[in-house]
Residue frames relative to the residue before (quaternion, step in Angstrom):
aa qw qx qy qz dx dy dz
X 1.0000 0.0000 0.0000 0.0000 0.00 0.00 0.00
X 0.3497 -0.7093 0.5683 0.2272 3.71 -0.77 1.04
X 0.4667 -0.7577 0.3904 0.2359 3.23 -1.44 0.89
X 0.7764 -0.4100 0.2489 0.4088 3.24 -1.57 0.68
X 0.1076 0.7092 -0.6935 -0.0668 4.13 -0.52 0.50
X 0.5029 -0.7334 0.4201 0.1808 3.18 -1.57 0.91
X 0.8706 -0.1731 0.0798 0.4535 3.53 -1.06 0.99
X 0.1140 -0.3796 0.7503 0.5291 3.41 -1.29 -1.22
X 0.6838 0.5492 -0.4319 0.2106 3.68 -0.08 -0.43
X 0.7863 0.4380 -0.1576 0.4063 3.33 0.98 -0.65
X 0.3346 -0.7901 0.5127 -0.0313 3.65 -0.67 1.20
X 0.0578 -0.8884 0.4081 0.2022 3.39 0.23 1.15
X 0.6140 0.5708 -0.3505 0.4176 3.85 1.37 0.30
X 0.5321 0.5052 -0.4690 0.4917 3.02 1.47 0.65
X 0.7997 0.1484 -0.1143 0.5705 3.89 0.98 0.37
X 0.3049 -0.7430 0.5765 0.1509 3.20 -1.19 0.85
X 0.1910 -0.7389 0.6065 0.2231 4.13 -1.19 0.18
X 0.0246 0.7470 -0.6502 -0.1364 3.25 -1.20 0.36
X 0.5964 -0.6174 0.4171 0.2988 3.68 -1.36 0.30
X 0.2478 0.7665 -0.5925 0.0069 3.85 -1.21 0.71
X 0.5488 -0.5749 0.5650 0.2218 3.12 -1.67 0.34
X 0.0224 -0.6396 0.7651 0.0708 3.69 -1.04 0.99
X 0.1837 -0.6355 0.7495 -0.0245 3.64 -1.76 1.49
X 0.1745 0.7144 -0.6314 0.2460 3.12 -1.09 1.65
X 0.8449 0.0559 0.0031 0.5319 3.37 -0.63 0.71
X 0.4607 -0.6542 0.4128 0.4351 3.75 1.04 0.93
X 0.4142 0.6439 -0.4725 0.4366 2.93 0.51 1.88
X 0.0538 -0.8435 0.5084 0.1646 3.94 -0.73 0.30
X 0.3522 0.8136 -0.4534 -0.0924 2.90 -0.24 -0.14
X 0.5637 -0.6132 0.3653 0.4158 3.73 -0.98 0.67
X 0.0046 0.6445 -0.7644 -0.0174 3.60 -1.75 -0.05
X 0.4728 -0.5123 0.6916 0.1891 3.38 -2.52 0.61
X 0.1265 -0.5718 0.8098 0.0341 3.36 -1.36 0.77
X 0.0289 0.7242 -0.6883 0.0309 3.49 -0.92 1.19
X 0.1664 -0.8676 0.4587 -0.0958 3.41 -0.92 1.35
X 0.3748 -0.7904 0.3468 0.3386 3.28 0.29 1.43
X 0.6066 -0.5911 0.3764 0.3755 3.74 -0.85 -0.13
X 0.6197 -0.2725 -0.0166 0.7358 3.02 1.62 -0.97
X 0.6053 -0.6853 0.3869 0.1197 2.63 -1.08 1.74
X 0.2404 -0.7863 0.5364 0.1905 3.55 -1.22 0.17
X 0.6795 0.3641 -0.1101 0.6274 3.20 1.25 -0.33
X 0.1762 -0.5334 0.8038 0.1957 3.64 -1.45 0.24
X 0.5688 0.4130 -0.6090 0.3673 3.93 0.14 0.68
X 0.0980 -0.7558 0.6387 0.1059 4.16 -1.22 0.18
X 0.0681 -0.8384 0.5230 0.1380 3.17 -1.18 0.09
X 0.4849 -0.6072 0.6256 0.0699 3.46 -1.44 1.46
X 0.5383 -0.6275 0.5624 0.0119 3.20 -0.90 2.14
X 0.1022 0.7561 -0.6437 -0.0601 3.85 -1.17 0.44
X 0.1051 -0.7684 0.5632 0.2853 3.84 0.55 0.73
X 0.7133 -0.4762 0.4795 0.1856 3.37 -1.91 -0.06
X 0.8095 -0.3977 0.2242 0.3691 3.43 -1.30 0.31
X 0.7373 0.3123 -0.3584 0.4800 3.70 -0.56 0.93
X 0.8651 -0.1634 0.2295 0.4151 3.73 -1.57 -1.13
X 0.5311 0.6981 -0.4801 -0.0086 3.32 0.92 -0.92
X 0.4722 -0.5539 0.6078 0.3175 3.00 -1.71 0.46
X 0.7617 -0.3188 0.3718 0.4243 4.00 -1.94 0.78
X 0.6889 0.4169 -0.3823 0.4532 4.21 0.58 -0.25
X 0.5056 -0.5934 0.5688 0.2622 3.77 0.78 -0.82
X 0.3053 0.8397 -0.4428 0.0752 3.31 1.52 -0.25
X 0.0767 0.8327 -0.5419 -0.0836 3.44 -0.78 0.94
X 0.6266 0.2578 0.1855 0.7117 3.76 0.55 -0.24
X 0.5958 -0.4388 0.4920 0.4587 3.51 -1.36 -0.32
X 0.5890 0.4756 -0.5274 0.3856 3.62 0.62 1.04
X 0.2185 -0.7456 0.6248 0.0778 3.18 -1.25 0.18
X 0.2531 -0.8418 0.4546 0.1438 3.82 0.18 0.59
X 0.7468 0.4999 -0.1468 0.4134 3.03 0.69 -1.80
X 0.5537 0.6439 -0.2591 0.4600 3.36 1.57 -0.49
X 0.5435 0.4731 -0.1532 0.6763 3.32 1.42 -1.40
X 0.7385 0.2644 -0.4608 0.4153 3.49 -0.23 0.05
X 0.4088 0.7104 -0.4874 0.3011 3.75 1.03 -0.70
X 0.8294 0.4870 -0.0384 0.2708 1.95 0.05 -2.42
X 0.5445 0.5300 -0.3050 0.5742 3.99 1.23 -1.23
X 0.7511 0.3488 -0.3359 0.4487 3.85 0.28 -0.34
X 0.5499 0.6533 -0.4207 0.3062 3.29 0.91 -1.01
X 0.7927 0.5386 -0.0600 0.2791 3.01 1.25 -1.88
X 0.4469 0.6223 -0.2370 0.5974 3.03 2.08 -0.23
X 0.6860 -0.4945 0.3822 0.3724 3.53 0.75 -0.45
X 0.7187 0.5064 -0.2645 0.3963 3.49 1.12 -0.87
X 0.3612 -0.5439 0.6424 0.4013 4.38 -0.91 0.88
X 0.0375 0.6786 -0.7320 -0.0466 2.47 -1.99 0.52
X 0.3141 -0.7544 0.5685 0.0948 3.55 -1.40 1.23
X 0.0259 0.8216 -0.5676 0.0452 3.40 -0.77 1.07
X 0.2211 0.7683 -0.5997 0.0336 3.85 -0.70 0.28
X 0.7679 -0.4315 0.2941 0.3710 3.12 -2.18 0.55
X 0.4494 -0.5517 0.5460 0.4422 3.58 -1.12 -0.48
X 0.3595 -0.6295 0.4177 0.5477 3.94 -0.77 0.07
X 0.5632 0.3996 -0.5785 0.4342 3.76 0.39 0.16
X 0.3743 0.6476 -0.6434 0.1631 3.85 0.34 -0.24
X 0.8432 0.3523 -0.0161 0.4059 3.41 0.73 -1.21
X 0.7146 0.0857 -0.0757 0.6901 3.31 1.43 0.13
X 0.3689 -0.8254 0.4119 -0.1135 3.20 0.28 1.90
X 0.7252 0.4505 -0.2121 0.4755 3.40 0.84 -1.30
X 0.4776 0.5504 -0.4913 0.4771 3.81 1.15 -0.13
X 0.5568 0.4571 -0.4962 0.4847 4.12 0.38 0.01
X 0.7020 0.5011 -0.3349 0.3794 3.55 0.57 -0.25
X 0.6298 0.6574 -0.3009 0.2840 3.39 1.36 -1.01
X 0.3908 -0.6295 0.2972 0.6022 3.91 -0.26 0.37
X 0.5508 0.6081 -0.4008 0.4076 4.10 -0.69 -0.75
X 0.5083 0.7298 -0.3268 0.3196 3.61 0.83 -0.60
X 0.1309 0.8051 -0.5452 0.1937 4.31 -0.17 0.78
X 0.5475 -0.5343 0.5812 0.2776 3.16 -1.33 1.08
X 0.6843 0.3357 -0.3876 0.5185 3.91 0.10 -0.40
X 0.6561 0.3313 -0.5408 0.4090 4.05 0.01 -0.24
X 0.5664 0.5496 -0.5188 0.3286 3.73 0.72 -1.27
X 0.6694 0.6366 -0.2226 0.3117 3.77 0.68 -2.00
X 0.9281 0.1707 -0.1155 0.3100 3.33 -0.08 -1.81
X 0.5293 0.6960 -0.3822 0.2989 3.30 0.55 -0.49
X 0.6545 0.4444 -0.1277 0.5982 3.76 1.28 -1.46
X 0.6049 0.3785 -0.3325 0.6167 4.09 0.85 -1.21
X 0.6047 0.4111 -0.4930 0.4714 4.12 0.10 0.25
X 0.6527 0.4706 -0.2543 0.5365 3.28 0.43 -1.49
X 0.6815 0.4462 -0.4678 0.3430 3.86 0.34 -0.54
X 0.5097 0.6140 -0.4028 0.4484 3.31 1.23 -1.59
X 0.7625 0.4370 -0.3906 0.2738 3.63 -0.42 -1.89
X 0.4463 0.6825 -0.3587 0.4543 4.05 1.51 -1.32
X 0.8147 0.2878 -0.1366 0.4845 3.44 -0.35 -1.41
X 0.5537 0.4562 -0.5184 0.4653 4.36 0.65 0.12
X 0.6500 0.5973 -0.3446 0.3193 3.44 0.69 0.25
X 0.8007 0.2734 -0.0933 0.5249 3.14 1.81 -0.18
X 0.5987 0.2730 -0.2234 0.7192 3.15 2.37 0.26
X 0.5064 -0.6142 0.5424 0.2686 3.07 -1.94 -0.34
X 0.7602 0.1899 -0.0947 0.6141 2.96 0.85 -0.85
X 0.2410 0.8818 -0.3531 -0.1993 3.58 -1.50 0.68
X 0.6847 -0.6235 0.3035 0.2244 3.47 -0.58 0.69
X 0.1987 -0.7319 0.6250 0.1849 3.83 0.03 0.86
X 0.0348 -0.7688 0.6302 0.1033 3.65 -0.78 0.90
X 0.2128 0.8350 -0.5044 -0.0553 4.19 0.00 0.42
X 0.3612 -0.6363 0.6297 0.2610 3.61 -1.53 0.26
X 0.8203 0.4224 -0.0979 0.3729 3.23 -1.31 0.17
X 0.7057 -0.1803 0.4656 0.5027 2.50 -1.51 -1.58
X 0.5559 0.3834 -0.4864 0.5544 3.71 1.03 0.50
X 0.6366 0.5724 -0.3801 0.3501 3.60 0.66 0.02
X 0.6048 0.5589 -0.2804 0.4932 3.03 1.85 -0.86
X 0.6492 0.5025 -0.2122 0.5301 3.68 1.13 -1.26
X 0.5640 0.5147 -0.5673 0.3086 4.06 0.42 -0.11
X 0.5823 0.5972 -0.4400 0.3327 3.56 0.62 -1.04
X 0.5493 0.5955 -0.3482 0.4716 3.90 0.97 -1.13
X 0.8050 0.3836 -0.2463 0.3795 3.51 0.41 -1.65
X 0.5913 0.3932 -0.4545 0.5378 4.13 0.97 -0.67
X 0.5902 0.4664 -0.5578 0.3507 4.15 0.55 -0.55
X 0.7329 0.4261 -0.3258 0.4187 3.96 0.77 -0.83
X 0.8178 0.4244 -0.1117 0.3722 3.35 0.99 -1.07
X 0.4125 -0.8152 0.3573 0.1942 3.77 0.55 1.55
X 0.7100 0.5713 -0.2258 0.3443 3.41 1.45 -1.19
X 0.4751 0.6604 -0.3498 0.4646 3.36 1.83 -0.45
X 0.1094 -0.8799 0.4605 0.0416 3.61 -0.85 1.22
X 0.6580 0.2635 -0.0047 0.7054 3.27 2.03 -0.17
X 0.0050 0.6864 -0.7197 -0.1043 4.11 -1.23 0.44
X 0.0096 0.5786 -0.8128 -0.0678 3.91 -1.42 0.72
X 0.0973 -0.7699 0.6230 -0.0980 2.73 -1.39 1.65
X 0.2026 -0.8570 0.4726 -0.0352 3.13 0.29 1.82
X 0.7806 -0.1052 0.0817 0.6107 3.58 -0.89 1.14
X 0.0916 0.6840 -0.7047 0.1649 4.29 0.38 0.99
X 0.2919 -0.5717 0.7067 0.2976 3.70 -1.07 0.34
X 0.0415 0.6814 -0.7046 -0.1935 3.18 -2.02 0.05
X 0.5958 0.5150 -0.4935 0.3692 3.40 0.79 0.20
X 0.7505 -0.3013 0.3081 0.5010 3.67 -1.52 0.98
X 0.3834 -0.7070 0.5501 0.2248 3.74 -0.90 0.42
X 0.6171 0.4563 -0.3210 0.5549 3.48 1.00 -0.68
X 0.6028 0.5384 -0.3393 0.4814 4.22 0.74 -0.33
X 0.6124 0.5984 -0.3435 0.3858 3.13 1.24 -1.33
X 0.7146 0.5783 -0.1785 0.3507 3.13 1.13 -1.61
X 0.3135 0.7143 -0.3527 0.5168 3.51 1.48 -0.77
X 0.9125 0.2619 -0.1030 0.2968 3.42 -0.24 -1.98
X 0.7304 0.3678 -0.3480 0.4584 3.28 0.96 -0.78
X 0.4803 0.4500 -0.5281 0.5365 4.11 0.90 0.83
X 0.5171 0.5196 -0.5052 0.4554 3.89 0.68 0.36
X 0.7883 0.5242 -0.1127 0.3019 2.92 0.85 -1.59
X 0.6109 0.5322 -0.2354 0.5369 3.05 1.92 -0.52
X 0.6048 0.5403 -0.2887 0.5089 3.52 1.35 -1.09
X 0.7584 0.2928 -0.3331 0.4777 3.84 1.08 0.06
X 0.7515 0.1469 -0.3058 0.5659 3.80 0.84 0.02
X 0.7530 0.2120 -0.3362 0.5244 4.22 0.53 0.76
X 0.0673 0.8653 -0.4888 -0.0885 3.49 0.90 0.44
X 0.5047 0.6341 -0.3594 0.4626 3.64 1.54 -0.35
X 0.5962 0.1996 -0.3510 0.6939 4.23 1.17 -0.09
X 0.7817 0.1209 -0.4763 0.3840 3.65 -0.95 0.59
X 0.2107 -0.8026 0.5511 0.0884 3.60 -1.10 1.35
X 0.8164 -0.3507 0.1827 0.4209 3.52 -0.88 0.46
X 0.9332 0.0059 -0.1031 0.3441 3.41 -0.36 0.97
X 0.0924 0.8142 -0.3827 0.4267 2.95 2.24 1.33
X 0.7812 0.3615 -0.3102 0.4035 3.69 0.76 -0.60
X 0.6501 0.4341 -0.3480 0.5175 3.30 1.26 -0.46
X 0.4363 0.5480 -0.5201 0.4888 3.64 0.64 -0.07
X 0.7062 0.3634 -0.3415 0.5026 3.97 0.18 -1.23
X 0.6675 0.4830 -0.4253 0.3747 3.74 0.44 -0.52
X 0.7651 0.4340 -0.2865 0.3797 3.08 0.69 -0.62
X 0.6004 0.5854 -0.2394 0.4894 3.44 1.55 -0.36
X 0.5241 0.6184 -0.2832 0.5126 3.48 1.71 -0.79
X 0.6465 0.6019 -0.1273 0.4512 3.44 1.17 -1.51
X 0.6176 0.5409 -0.2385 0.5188 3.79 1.47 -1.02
X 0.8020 0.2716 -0.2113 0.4882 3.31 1.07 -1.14
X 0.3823 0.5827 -0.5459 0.4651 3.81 1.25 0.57
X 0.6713 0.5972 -0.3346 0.2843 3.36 0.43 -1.46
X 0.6425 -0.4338 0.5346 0.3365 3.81 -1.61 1.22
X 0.8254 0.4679 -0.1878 0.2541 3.73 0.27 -1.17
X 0.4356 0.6909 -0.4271 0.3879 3.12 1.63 -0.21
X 0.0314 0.8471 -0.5243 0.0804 3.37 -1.10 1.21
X 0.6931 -0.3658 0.3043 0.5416 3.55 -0.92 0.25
X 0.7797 0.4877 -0.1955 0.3407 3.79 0.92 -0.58
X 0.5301 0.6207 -0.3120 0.4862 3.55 1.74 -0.44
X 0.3007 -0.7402 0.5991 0.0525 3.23 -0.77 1.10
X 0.7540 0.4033 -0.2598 0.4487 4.32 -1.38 -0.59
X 0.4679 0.6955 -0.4596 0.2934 2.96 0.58 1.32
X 0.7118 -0.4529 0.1081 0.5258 3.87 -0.77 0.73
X 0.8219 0.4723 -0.0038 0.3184 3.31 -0.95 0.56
X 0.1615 -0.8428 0.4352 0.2725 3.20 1.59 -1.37
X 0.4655 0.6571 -0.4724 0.3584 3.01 1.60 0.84
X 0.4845 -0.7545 0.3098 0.3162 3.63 -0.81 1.03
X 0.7908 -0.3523 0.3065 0.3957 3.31 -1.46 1.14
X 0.6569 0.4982 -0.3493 0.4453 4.36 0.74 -0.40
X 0.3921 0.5835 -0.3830 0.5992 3.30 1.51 -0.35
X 0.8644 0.1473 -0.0702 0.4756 3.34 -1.33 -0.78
X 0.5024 0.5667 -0.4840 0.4385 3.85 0.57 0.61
X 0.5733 0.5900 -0.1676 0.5433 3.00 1.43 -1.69
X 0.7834 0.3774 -0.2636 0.4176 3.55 -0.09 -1.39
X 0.4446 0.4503 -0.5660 0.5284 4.54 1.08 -0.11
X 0.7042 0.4668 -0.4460 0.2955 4.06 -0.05 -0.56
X 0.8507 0.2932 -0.1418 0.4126 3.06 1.04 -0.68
X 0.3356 -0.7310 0.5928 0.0391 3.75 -1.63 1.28
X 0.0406 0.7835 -0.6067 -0.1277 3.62 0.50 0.56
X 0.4644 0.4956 -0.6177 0.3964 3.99 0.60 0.46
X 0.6269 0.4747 -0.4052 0.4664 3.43 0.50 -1.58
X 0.7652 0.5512 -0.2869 0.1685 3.46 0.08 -1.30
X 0.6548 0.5178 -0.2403 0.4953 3.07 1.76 -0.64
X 0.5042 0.5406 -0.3994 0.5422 3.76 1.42 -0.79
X 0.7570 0.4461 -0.3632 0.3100 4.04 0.22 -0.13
X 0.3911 0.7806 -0.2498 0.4187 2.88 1.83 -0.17
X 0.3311 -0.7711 0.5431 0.0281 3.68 -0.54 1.61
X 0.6468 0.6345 -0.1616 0.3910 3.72 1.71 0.05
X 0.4258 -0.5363 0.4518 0.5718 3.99 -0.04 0.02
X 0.0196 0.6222 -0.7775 -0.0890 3.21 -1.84 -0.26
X 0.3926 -0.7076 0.5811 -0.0866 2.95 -1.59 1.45
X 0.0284 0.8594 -0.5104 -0.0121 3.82 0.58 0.41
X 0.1505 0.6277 -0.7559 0.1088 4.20 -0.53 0.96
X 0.3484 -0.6274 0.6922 -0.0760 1.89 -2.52 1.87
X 0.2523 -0.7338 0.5448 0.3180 3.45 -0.72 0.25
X 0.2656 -0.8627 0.2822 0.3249 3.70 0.05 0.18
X 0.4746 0.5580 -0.2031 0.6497 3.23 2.02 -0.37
X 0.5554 0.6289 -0.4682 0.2770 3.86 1.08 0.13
X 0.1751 -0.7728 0.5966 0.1271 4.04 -0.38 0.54
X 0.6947 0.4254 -0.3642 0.4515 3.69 0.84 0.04
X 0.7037 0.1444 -0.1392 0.6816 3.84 1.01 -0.55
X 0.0301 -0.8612 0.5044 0.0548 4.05 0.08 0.71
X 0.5951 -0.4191 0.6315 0.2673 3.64 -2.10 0.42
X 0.8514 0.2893 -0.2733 0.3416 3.52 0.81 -0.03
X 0.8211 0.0976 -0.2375 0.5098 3.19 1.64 -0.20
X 0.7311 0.3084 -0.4122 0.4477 3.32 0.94 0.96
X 0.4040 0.5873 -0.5170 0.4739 3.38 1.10 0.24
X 0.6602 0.3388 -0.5329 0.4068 3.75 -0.68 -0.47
X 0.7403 0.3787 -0.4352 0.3451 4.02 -0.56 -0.68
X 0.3074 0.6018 -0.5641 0.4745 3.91 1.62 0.04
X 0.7710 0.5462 -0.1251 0.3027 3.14 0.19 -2.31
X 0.8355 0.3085 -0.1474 0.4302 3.58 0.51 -0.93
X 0.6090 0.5718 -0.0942 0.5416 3.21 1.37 -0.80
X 0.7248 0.1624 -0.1252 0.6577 3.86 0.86 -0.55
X 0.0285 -0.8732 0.4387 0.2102 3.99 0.24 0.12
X 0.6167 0.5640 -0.2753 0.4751 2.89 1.66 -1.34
X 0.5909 0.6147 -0.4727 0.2225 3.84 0.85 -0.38
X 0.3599 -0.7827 0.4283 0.2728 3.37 -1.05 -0.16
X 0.2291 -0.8555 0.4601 0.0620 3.81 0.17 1.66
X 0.0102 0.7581 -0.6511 0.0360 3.45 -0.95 1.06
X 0.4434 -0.6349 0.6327 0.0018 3.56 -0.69 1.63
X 0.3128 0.5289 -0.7862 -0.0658 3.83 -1.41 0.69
X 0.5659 -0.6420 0.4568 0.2426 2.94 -1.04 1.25
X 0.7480 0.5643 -0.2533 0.2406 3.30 0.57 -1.40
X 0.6320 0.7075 -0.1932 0.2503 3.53 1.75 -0.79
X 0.3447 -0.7385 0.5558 0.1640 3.38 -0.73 0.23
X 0.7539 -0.4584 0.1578 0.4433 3.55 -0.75 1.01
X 0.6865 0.5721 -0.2012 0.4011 3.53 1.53 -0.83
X 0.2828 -0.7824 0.4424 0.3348 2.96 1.64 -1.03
X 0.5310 0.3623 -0.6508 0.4039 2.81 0.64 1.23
X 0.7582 -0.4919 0.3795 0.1976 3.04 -1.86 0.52
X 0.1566 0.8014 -0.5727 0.0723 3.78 -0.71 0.91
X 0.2709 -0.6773 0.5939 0.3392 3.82 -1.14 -0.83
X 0.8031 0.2691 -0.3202 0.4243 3.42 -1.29 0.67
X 0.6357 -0.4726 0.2319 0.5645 3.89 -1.02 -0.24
X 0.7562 -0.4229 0.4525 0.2112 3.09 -1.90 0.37
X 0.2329 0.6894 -0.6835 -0.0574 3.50 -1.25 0.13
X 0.8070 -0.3143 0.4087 0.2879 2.81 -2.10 -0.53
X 0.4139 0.7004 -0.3893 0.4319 2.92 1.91 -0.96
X 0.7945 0.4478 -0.2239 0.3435 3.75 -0.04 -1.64
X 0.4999 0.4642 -0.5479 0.4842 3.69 0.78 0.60
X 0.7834 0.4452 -0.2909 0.3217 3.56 0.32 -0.70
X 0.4014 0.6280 -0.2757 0.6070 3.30 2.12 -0.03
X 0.4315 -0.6245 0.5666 0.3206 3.17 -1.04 1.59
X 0.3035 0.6933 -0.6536 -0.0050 3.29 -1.40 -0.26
X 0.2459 -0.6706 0.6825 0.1551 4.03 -1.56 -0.32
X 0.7234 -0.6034 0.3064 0.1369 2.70 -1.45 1.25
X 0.5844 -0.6235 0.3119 0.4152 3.88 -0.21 1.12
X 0.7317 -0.4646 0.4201 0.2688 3.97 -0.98 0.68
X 0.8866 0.2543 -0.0347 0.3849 2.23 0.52 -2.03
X 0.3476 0.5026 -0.5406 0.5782 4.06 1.03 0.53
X 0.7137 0.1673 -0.4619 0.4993 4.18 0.19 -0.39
X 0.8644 0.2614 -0.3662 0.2243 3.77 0.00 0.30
X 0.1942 0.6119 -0.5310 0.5530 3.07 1.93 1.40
X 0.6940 0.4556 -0.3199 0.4566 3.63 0.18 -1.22
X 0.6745 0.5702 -0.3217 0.3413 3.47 0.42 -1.12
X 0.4506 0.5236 -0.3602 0.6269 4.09 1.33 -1.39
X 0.6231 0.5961 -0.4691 0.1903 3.32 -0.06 -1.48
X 0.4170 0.8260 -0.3671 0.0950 2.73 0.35 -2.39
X 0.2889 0.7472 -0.5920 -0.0881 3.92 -0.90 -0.06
């Protein structure tokens, strides 16, 4: 695998990085503070990586997104806080029961926020994913949060989501979904619909435990974001098949009005730029996040 090379956009002598530790929830875990040389802004932004292990880069493949975005802001002028997830490094804790998308999320994306008020005023929840879905929660708890970009945020049911995007694969990679991959998710989708689903029900999407998807009925990160006293930035990728323009983009749109929603068609769940449909293939393809998402964010900016 060839190594990671940075942007064209990004300029590492316009910013320096040093290493820290965010403690939360008798947790450590490491992270990059990247610090423009001279800044342009007193605004910063606090990294939220996406569903699963990822490490503070987003590492997918021989890409790294979250890096590309640093680094594309850094160079603009703007700090930016990034760190691992605590599963980054111990993976097998997503499996354990007790396990929730809000313990993995808030505890560290608070601790990140409080990190980075030490060297800005103003700051900017930046999340992917399923960090895109969980920022709204963290600016509703966390007063110091002055902005949320919610990049490719799902908003359909995650376990439905999953359903669809194993159709979608079983018709344009049938070689990753083997023979009875979709009814498995149906039937697992169906476990976590069910009244009966308890702290004790096991076969569920993912092999994530029954505290997962207990956790995620409490929470509306649309609702959560419409209460929100903060901008909000909402990117789509339009070429995404895992977070889509067709079934999770409207409840952005209706559901948050005051936000502002910026479609690039060309993108892929990563945001990076391509042509034709998406696969799995394009994660393992070198590539960097689209310009233009670092000079959407930038206008953004408040």
């Amino acid at each position: 695998m060839s190594p990671w090379t940075p942007p064209a956009y990004a300029d590492p002598a316009t910013f320096t990085e040093r290493d820290l530790t965010l403690d939360a929830a008798a947790r450590t875990v490491p992270g990059t503070l990247t610090l423009p040389t001279h800044p342009g802004s007193r605004t910063g932004v606090a990294l939220l990586p996406g569903a699963g292990p990822f490490d503070r880069d987003g590492t997918s493949g021989p890409n790294k997104p979250l890096k590309d975005l640093a680094w594309g802001l850094a160079t603009q002028g703007i700090a930016v806080l990034r760190y691992d997830k605590p599963t980054a490094n111990h993976p097998e804790a997503m499996l354990e029961p007790g396990y929730t998308m809000t313990a993995e999320y808030v505890p560290h994306g608070t601790a990140a926020v409080r990190a980075l008020a030490e060297y800005v005023d103003r700051i900017v929840l930046i999340g992917h994913s399923m960090g895109g879905k969980i920022a709204p929660k963290i600016a509703a708890e966390e007063p110091l949060v002055a902005g949320v970009v919610i990049m490719a945020g799902d908003t359909q049911p995650m376990h439905h989501a999953a359903v669809r995007v194993m159709r979608h694969l079983a018709e344009t990679s049938p070689e990753a979904v083997p023979p009875g991959t979709i009814e498995l998710f149906q039937h697992q989708a169906a476990a976590v619909d069910s009244p009966d689903l308890s702290p004790e029900t096991t076969d569920l999407p993912f092999g994530l435990p029954a505290s997962f998807w207990l956790d995620l009925r409490t929470y509306d990160p649309v609702a959560t974001a419409a209460k929100l006293d903060v901008p909000i930035l909402v990117l789509q990728g339009g070429r995404d098949y895992q977070v889509t323009v067709a079934d999770d983009l409207p409840a952005w749109r209706t559901g948050v009005p005051n936000a502002t929603v910026t479609v690039l068609d060309a993108d892929n769940h990563l945001f990076f730029p391509g042509t034709g449909p998406s696969t799995p293939a394009d994660y393992q393809a070198e590539g960097h996040v689209d310009p233009e998402v670092i000079t959407t964010i930038l206008n953004w900016l408040p």
